[in-house]
C-alpha positions in Angstrom: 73.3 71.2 89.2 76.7 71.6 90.5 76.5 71.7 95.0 77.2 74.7 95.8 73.8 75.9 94.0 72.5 73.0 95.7 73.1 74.4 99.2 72.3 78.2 97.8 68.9 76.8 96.6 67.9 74.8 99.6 68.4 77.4 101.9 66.4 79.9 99.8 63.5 77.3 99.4 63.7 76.7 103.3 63.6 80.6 103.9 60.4 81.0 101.4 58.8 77.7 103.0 59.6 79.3 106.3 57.2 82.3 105.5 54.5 80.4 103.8 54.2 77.8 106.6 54.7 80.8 109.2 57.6 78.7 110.9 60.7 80.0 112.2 64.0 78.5 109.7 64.5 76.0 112.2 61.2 74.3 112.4 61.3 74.0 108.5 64.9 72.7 108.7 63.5 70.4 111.1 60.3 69.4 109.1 62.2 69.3 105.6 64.5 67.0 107.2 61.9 64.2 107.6 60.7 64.7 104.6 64.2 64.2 102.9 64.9 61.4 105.7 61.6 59.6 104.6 61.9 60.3 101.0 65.5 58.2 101.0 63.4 55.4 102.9 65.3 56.0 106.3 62.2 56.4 108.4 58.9 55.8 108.1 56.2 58.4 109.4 58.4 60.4 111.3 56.7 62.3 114.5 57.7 66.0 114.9 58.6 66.6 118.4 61.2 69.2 119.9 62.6 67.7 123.0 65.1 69.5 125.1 65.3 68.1 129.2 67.5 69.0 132.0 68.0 66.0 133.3 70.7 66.0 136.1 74.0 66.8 134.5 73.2 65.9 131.2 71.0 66.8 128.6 68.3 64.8 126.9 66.2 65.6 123.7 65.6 65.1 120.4 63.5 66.9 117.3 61.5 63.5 116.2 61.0 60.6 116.7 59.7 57.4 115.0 59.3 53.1 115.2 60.9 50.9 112.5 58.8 47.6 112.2 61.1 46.4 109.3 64.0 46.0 112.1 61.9 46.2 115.6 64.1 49.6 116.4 63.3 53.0 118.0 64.5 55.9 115.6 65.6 59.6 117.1 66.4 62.2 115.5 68.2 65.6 115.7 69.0 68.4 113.5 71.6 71.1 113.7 71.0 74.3 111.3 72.5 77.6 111.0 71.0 79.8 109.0 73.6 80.8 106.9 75.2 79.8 103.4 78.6 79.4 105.5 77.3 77.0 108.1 80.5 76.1 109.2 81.5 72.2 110.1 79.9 69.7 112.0 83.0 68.0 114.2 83.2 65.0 116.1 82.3 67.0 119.5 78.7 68.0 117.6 78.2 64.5 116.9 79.3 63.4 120.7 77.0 66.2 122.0 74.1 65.1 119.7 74.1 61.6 120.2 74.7 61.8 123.8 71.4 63.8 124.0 69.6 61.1 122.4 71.0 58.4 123.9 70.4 59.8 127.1 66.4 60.4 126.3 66.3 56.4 126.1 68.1 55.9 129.4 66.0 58.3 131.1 62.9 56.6 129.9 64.6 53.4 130.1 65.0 54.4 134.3 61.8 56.5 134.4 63.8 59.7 135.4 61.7 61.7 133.0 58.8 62.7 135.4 61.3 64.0 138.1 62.4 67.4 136.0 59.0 67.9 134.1 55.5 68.5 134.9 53.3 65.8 135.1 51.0 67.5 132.6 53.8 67.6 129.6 53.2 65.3 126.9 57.0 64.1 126.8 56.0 61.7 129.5 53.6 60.0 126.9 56.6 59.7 124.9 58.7 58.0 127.1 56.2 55.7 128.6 55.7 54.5 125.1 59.4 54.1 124.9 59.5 52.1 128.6 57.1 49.9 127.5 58.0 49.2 124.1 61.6 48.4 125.8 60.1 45.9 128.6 63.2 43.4 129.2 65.5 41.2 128.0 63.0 38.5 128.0 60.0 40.4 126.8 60.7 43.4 124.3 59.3 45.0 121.2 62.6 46.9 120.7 66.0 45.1 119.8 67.8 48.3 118.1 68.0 52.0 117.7 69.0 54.4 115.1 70.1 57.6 115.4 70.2 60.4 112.9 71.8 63.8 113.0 70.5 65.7 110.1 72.6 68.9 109.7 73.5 71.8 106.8 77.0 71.9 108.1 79.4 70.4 106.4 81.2 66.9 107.9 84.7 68.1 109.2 87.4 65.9 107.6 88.0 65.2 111.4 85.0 62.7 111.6 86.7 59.6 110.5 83.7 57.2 111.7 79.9 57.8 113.0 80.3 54.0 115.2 78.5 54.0 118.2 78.5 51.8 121.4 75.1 49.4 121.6 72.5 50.4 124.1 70.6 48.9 126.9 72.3 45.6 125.4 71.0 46.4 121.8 72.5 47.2 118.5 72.6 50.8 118.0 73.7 53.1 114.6 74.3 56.5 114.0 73.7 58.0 110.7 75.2 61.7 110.0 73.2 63.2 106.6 74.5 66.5 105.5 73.4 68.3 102.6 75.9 66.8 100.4 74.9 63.1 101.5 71.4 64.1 100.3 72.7 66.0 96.9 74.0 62.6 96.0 71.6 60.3 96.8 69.2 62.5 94.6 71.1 61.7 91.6 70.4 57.9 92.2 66.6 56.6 92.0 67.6 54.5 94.8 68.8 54.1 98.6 72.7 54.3 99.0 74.4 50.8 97.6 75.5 48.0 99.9 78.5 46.4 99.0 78.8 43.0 100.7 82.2 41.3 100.7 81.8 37.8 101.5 85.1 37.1 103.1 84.5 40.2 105.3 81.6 37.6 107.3 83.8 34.9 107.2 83.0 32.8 104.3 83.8 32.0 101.2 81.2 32.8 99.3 77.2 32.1 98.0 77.3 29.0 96.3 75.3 29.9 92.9 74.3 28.7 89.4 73.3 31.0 86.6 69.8 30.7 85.6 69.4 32.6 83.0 66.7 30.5 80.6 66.9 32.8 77.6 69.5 35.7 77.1 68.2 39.2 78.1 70.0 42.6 78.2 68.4 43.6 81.4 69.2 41.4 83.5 70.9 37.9 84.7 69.2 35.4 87.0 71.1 33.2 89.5 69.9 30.5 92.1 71.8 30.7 95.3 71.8 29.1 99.0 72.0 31.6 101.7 73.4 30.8 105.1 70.7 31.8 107.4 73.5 32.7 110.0 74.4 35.2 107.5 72.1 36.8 106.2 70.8 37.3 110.1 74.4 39.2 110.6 73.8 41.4 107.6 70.3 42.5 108.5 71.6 43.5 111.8 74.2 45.3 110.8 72.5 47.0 108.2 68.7 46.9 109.2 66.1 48.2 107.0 68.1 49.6 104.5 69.0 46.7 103.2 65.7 45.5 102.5 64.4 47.8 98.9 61.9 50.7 100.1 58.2 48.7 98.9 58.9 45.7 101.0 60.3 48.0 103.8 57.1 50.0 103.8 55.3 46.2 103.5 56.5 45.0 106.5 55.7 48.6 109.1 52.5 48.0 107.3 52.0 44.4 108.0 54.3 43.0 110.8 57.2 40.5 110.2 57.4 37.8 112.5 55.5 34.4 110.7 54.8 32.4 113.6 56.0 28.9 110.8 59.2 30.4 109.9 60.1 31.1 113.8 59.1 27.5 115.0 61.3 26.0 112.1 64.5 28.4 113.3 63.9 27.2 116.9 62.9 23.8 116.4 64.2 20.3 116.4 64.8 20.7 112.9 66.5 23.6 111.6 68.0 21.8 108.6 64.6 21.7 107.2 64.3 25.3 106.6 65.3 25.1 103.0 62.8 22.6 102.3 60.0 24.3 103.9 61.1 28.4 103.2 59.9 30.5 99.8 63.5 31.9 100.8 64.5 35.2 99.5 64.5 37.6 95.9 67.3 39.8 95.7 68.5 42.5 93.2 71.9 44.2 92.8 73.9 46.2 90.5 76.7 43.7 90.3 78.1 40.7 91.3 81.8 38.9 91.5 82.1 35.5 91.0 85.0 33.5 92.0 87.3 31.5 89.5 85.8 28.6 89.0 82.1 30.2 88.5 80.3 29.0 91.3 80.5 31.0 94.4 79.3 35.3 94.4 82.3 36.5 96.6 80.9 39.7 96.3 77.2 42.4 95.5 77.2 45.8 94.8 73.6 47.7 95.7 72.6 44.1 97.3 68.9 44.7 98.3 66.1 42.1 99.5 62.7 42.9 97.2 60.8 39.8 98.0 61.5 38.1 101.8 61.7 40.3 104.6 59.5 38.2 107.1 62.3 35.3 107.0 65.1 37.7 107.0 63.4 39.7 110.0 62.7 36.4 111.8 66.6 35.0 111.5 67.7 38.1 112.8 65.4 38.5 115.6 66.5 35.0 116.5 69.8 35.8 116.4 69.3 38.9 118.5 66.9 37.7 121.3 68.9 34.6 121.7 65.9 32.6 120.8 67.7 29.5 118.8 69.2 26.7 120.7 73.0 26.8 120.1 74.0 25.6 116.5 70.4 26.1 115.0 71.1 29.0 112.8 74.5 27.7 111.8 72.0 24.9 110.0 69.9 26.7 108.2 69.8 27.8 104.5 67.9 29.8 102.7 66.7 29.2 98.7 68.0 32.9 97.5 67.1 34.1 93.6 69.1 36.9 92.5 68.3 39.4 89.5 71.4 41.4 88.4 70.9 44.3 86.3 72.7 45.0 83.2 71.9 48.8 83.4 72.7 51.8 85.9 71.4 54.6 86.4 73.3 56.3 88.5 75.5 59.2 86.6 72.8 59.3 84.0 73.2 62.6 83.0 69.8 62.8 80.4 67.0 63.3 82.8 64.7 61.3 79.9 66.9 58.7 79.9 67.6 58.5 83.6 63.6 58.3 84.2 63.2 55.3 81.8 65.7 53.7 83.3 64.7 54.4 87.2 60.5 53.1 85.8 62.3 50.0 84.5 64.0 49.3 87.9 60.3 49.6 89.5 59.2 47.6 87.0 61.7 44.7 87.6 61.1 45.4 91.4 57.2 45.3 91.0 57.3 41.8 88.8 59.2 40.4 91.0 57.4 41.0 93.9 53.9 40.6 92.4 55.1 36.9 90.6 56.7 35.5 94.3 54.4 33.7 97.0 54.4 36.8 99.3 54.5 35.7 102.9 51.9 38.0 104.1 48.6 38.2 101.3 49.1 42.3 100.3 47.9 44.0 97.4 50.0 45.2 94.7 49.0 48.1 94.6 50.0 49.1 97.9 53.3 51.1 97.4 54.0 50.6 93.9 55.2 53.5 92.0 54.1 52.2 88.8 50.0 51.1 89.5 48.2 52.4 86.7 46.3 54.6 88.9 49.4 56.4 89.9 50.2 56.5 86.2 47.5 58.2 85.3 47.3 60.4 88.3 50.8 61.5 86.9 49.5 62.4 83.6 46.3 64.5 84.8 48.8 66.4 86.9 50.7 67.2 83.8 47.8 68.7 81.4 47.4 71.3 80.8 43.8 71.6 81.9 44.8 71.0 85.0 46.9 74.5 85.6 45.9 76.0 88.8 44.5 79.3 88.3 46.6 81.9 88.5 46.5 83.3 91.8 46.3 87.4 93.1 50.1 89.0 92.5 50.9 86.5 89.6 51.3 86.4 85.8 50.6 82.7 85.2 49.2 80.1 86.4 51.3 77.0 87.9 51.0 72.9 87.8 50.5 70.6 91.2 53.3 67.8 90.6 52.4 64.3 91.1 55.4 62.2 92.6 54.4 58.9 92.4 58.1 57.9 92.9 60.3 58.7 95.5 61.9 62.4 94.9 60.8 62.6 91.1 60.4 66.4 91.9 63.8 67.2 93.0 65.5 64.8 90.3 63.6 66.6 87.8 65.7 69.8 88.3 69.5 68.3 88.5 69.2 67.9 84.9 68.2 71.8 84.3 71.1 75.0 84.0 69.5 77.5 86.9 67.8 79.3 84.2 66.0 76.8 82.5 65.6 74.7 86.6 64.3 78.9 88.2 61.9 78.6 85.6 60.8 75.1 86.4 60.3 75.7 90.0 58.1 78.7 88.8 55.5 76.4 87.2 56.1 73.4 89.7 56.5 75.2 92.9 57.7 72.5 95.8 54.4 73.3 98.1 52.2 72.3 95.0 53.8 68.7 95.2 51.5 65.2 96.4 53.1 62.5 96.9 51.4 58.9 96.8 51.4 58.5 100.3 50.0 61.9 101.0 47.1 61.5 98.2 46.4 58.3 100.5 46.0 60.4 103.5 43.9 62.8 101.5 41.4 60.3 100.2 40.8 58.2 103.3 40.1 61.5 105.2 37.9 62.0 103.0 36.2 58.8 103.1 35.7 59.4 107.0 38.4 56.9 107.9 40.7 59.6 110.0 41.8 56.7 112.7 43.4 54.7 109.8 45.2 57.9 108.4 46.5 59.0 112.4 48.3 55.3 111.8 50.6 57.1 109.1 51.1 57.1 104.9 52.9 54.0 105.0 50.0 51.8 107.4 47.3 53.8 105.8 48.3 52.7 102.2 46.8 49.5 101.9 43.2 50.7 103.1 43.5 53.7 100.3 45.3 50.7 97.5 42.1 48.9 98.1 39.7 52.0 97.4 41.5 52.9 94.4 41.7 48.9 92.4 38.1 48.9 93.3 37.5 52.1 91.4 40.2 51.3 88.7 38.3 48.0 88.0 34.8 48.8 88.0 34.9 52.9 87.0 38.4 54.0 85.6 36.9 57.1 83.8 36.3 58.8 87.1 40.3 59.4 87.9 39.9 62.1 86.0 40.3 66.0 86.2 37.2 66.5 88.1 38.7 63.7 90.6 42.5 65.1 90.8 41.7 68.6 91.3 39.3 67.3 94.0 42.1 65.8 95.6 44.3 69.2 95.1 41.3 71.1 96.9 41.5 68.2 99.5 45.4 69.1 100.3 44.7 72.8 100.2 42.4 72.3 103.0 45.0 69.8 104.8 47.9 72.2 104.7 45.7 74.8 105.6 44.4 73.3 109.0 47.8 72.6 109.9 49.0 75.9 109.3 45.6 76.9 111.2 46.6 74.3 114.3 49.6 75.0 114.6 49.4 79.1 115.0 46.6 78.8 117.3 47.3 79.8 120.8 45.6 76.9 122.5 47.9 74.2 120.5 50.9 73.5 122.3 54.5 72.9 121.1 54.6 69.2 120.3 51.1 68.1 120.3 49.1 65.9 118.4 48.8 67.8 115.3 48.8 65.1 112.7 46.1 63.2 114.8 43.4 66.1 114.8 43.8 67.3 111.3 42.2 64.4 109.8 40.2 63.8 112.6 38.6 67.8 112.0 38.0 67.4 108.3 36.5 64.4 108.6 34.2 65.6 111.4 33.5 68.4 109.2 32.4 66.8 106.3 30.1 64.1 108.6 28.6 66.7 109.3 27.5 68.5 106.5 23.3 69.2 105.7 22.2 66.0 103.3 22.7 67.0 99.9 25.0 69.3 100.5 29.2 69.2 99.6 32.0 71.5 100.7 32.5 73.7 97.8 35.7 71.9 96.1 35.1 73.9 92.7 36.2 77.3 94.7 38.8 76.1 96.7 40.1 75.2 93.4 39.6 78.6 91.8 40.8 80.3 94.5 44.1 77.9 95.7 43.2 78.7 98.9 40.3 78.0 101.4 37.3 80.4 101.5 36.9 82.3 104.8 33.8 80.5 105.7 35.4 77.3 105.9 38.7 78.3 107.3 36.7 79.6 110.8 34.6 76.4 110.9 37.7 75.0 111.1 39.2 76.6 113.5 36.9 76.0 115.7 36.3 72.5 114.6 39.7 71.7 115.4 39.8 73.4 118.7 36.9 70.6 119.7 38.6 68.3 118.3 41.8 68.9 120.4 39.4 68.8 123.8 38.0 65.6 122.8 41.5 64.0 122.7 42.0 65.6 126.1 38.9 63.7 127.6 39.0 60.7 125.6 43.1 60.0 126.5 42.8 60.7 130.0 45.9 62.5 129.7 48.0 59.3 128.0 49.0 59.1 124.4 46.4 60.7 122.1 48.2 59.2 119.3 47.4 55.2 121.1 43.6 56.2 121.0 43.4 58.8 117.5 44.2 55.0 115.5 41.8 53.2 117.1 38.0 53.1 115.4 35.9 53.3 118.2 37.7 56.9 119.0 36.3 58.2 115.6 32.8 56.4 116.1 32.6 58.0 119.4 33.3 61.3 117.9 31.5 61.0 115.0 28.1 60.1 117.6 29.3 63.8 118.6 26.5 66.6 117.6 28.5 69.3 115.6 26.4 72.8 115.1 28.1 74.3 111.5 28.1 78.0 111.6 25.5 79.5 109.1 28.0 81.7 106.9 29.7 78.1 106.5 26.5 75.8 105.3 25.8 78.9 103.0 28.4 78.7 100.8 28.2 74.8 100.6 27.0 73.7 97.3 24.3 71.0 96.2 25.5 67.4 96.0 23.7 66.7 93.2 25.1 69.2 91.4 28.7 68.3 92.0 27.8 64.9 90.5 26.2 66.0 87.7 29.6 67.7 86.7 31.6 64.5 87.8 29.0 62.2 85.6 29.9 64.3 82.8 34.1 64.5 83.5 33.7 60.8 83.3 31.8 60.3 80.2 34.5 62.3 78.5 37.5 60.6 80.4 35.6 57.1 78.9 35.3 58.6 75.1 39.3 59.8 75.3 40.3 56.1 77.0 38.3 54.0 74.1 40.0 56.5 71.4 43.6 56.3 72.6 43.0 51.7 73.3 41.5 51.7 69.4 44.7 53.7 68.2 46.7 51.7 70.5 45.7 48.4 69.1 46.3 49.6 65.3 49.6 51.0 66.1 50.1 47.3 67.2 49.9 46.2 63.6 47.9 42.8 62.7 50.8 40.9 63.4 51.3 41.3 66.9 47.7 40.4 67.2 48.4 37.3 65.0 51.2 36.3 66.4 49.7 36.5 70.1 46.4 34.3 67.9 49.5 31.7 67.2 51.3 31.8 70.6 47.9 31.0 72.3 46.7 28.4 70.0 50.0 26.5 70.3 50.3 27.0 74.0 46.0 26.1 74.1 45.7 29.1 76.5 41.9 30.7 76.8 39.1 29.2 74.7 39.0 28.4 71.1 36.1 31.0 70.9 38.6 33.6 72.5 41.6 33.0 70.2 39.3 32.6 67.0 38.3 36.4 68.2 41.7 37.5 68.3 42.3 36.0 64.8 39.2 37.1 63.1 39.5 41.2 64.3 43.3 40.5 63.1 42.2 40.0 59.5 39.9 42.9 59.9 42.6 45.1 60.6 44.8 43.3 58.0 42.2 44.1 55.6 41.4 47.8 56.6 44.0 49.2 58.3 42.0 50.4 61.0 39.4 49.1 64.0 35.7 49.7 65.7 36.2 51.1 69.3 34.4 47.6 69.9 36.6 45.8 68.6 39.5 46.9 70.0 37.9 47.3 73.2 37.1 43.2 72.7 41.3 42.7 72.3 42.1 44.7 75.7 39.5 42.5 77.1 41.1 39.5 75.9 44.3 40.6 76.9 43.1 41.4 80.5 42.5 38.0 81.0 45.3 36.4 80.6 47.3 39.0 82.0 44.9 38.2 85.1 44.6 34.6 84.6 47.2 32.8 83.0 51.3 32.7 83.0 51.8 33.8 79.7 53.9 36.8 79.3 52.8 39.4 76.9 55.0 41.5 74.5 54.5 44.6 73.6 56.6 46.2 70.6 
């Protein structure tokens, strides 16, 4: 895909998203700039809010806003659209005018001028008492950056020579300009723009290193390094989050940062101790130079932190707040292991080969992570790409079973796309000629996509947990990670078609209460949609007859909700909007939506359903019945394709993993004698019982679960 049909095609999609969402084109600029912002792992859980003030002389305002954890900052951010295929140039007075707006939002609510030009009733106020308080003072704040983004389909004037910005209120402050070509790039990569690091550049020679590469490999090379604390504190302010990859980024907004050991050692007597005491930090990069003599890395290309963020967000916020005596973090080191890879994937230009490549980074990424002492306990599951669940969610999305029925004023039916990696959708079609990608976008249309996150949202709405999805996708993912291993343990077979287009009726009815919310005339312009959507379904389905479901089997049929439930929920989530007025007291809905004694009060709520809607509700029973039996067959298709698996294998694999486990003495003897005997069945007749290659998976579980020995597959 060259750029120009780039531009041509986003501005088409925005037009038709426009009329199905029943926005005008700059809302859905405004909303598809999030989602591209949080799909390149610049924010996290951005919050839609159109801000415009007269505030004096100036201006202040922005379009959303949102809080980094990863780097303790305040995010804004601002679009500028023109509705046109010849937009015209964003110059350096756009970005002075757009950043000044911003910037002057935080000073206002810095100095409390906000309530003096707006009523005391507008919600704005919420906003930037949240801000005052997260920004306390020098000694006591939450905050100790902000980042600014002006997202724009303009192009950059070759005028803008730099997008530097003065700090703020005595804190580091950035300002990041993305344009449609910024984002056309970065879609060719799997991954967040590169960091190149020049050592020299910081003012030192280098990071001393030795190569520690045990066995030769053609994927990667592994070096141990020591990290000046000092450093590494001046790189994570200058670049923030970005520089840590986008799983531990979403680990620490999930989990906080600051690991009350690792500050006491920075500020301590004893700061030379740090290396001794520290799990230090795993990094990954697509190059390294070394310097003559071998033994210092002078420079990385694509230098990004997968396993270590709670030490590298503690140094800095040290070295920000002033909290180390004088000299302290000049005498600290940091134990650093560094994978480089051997492959690229940027430029790729065989889509095929471009996706085996990206899974493989994940892979690395994943293993990494998973095999380090993580400083916070989290499951692995939480934002991996490659979980088996999310595997196999990816593959049921792809039968052709699964093909949504073809809906009134069509000719075929189309597929819901699973993206279980960041921007699999729209990396999908750069490979395509316009024919072949037109034709694409026909079966895969972009409103029929779930992302992981999203699906997480879904299910714990579901699950009548609304208060943990009002905390966001990223926060809300390890509650829904921990759902899903449970069921992938103990009941695989029931991630299944029955289960995934459940889920796609689940995100029919979220789009459509949004689309419901936001059109109806008691909802005002930047409320709190995203809080009372879950918090209406939810309330919805508490209250449903016992023995009764919502019909999921005709939402399906029909892609679309059926009129029934589409006025219970209208009025469900007008109730729902009028208990956030009473229960907030007129402060921040979103401060009380994530809090579980809000949904328990609510839930303790009587709801009367109308009778039109418990009519066309169908028998629980029922739907289990036909979920019983999706399952059985799932099970029968998973034994059939583990039997074939283990003969395609051969007998000696299995012997040779029989041979590597009795010389290593890993597992029983029984275990390993098991191994060997179904071996020399399979020697013998070519083929297995579904029991007995069910008994090797189990075999191999274990020690994948319990023991250090590394399996290879052919």
């Amino acid at each position: 895909m060259e750029l120009s049909e780039y531009r041509e095609e986003f501005l088409n999609q925005l037009r038709e998203d426009a009329l199905l969402y029943e926005n005008p084109d700059q809302i859905q600029f405004i909303e598809e700039s999030l989602n591209l912002l949080a799909k390149q792992e610049e924010v996290v859980d951005p919050i839609l809010y159109l801000c415009n003030i007269k505030c004096g002389n100036h201006y202040s305002g922005f379009h959303a806003y949102a809080y980094s954890e990863a780097d303790s900052s305040i995010v804004l951010i601002i679009t500028d659209f023109v509705d046109s295929t010849n937009p015209g140039n964003l110059t350096n007075e756009d970005i002075r005018r757009l950043h000044n707006k911003m910037q002057y939002f935080i000073k206002d609510s810095y100095d409390n001028k906000i309530k003096d030009v707006v009523d005391l009733s507008d919600d704005i106020l919420n906003v930037a008492g949240e801000f005052r308080k997260k920004l306390g003072n020098a000694e006591n704040t939450e905050i100790t950056a902000f980042k600014f983004f002006i997202v724009t389909n303009k192009q950059l004037s070759s005028s803008v020579k730099s997008a530097e910005v003065p700090d703020l209120l005595g804190r580091t402050a950035t300002l990041r300009l993305w344009t449609l070509e910024r984002f056309f790039d970065n879609y060719r990569s799997s991954r967040s723009e590169r960091i190149h690091i020049t050592c020299k550049d910081w003012g030192i020679e280098g990071i001393q290193c030795i190569k520690a590469n045990v066995s030769s490999s053609n994927i990667f090379d592994s070096y141990m390094g020591v990290m000046p604390g000092l450093f590494l504190a001046k790189l994570f302010k200058k670049y923030q989050s970005p520089l840590l990859e986008g799983n531990i980024r979403c680990f620490l907004s999930a989990r906080g940062k600051i690991n009350k050991s690792i500050k006491s050692t920075i500020i301590g007597d004893h700061p030379e101790s740090f290396f001794t005491y520290n799990n230090g930090i795993a990094v990954i990069a697509n190059s390294i130079t070394l310097s003559n003599d071998q033994r210092y890395i002078t420079e990385f290309d694509g230098f990004q932190i997968v396993n270590g963020g709670q030490t590298t967000a503690s140094l800095t916020n040290a070295l920000i707040r002033g909290e180390a005596p004088a000299g302290n973090l000049e005498k600290i080191f940091v134990p650093m292991k560094l994978t480089v890879l051997k492959f690229d994937m940027d430029g790729e230009e065989d889509f095929e080969s471009f996706q085996q490549k990206k899974d493989l980074y994940n892979t690395i990424v994943h293993d990494i992570a998973k095999c380090s002492n993580w400083q916070n306990p989290t499951h692995e599951a939480d934002f991996f790409s490659n979980d088996p669940f999310h595997i196999e969610m990816e593959k049921l999305s792809m039968l052709k079973e699964n093909t949504a029925p073809v809906r009134p004023g069509e000719i075929s039916g189309t597929y819901w796309f699973y993206e279980r990696s960041k921007s699999r959708w729209n990396q999908a079609t750069f490979y395509m000629k316009k024919a072949q990608r037109t034709a694409w976008i026909r079966l895969h249309p972009k409103n029929q996509v779930i992302t992981k996150e999203k699906l997480g949202m879904y299910y714990n709405t579901v699950a009548l947990l609304p208060y943990q999805v009002c905390k966001g996708g990223v926060n809300n993912m390890p509650t829904f990670a921990k759902s899903v291993m449970g069921i992938m343990q103990k009941r695989p077979e029931t991630i299944n078609s029955f289960f995934f287009k459940k889920y796609v009726a689940v995100k029919i009815i979220y789009d459509s209460t949004d689309k419901l919310i936001a059109n109806a005339d008691w909802y005002p312009s930047g409320g709190y949609k995203a809080m009372y959507i879950p918090y209406t379904i939810s309330k919805i389905i508490s209250s449903l007859p016992i023995g009764k479901e919502i019909n999921w089997p005709l939402i399906w049929k029909r892609q679309s909700l059926y009129p029934s439930l589409a006025h219970q929920i209208e009025i469900v989530a007008k109730q729902t909007k009028e208990f956030f007025d009473e229960v907030s007291h007129g402060g921040n809905q979103r401060t009380y939506a994530i809090k579980e004694e809000t949904w328990k009060k609510y839930l303790s709520m009587r709801l009367v359903l109308e009778s039109d809607f418990i009519m066309d509700l169908i028998n629980l029973e029922e739907s289990k019945t036909e979920e019983k039996a999706q399952a059985k067959i799932a099970r029968f298709k998973s034994e059939i394709d583990l039997t074939v698996k283990a003969v395609k294998l051969g007998y000696k694999y299995w012997l040779n993993l029989y041979n590597d486990l009795e010389r290593q003495k890993i597992l029983s003897g029984g275990e390993r004698d098991k191994i060997k005997g179904i071996a020399s069945y399979l020697a013998k007749n070519g083929i297995l019982t579904d029991s007995q290659a069910k008994a090797l998976w189990k075999i191999v579980k274990k020690i994948q679960d319990h023991t250090d020995y590394v399996l290879k597959e052919k």
